[in-house]
C-alpha positions, 0 to 999 in steps of 0.5 A: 756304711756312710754316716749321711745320704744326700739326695740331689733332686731336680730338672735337667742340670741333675741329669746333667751332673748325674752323667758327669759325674758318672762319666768321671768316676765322681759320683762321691763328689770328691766328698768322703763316701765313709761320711756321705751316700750320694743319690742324684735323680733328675727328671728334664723338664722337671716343674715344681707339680712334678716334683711334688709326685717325687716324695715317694723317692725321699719317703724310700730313701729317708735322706739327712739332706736334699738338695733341690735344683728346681724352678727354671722350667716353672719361671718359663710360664708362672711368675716368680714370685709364686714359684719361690713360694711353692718351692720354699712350701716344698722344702718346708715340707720335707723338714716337717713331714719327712725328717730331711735336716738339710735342705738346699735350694739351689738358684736358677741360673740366667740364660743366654739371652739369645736361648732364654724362653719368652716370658711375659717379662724377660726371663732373666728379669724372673730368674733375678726376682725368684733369686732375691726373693727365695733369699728372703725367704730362707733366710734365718732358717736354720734347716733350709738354706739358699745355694748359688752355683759354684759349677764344674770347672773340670775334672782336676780340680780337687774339691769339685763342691765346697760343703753346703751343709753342716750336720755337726761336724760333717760336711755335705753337699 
């Protein structure tokens, strides 16, 4: 029986990896599945009013870690300011009311240009405000932590993630 669970949340790049990983027989991540149970549930189009309507999912499965890819959606139409705010409320939120001892925000990631939504500032301009400021927020915050992307290169490569978290000696993503 895995000594943690890690519970991966969020928008369309959460359904994404979930069929990746399904698709390459990786839904341990490379990561040791004696150490660490892995659960991916990823909703398109996901925004952070939503996401608040999935703690029924974290109360149920009591995970040690949750990893949140939230925000994209939300920069489309609020500003980001406002939106780094209310997800660092939610990671709060789940240390403090639901015993998650790691969380990880992840970045939001630029969009091609030619593809990103049309905002009343560039949206690239929000992503780069949300990301500095969601930094500075977590910052010296010993249960919530900033992620940035490393991505999948392809199935070969040995380790597909690097550990982001530490609960003691074990590492998981």
């Amino acid at each position: 029986m895995p000594q943690h669970t890690a519970l991966i949340l969020g928008h369309s790049f959460v359904s994404r990896l979930t069929k990746f990983a399904v698709d390459n027989h990786l839904l341990g991540l490379n990561l040791a599945q004696q150490q660490c149970e892995i659960f991916f549930h990823g909703i398109p189009g996901l925004r952070l009013e939503g996401l608040k309507q999935e703690v029924d999912m974290v109360k149920s499965l009591k995970p040690d870690i949750v990893f949140i890819d939230i925000g994209t959606n939300d920069l489309c139409v609020r500003d980001p300011d406002t939106v780094a705010t209310e997800v660092f409320s939610f990671a709060q939120h789940l240390t403090h009311q639901f015993g998650v001892k790691r969380v990880l925000v992840s970045q939001v990631l630029y969009r091609d240009i030619n593809r990103a939504p049309r905002t009343p500032i560039n949206f690239n301009e929000c992503v780069a405000i949300y990301n500095v400021k969601m930094d500075a927020r977590i910052k010296g915050n010993n249960n919530i932590r900033f992620g940035r992307h490393r991505g999948i290169k392809s199935k070969s490569k040995a380790a597909l993630f690097t550990p982001y978290f530490q609960i003691g000696h074990i590492a998981c993503t």
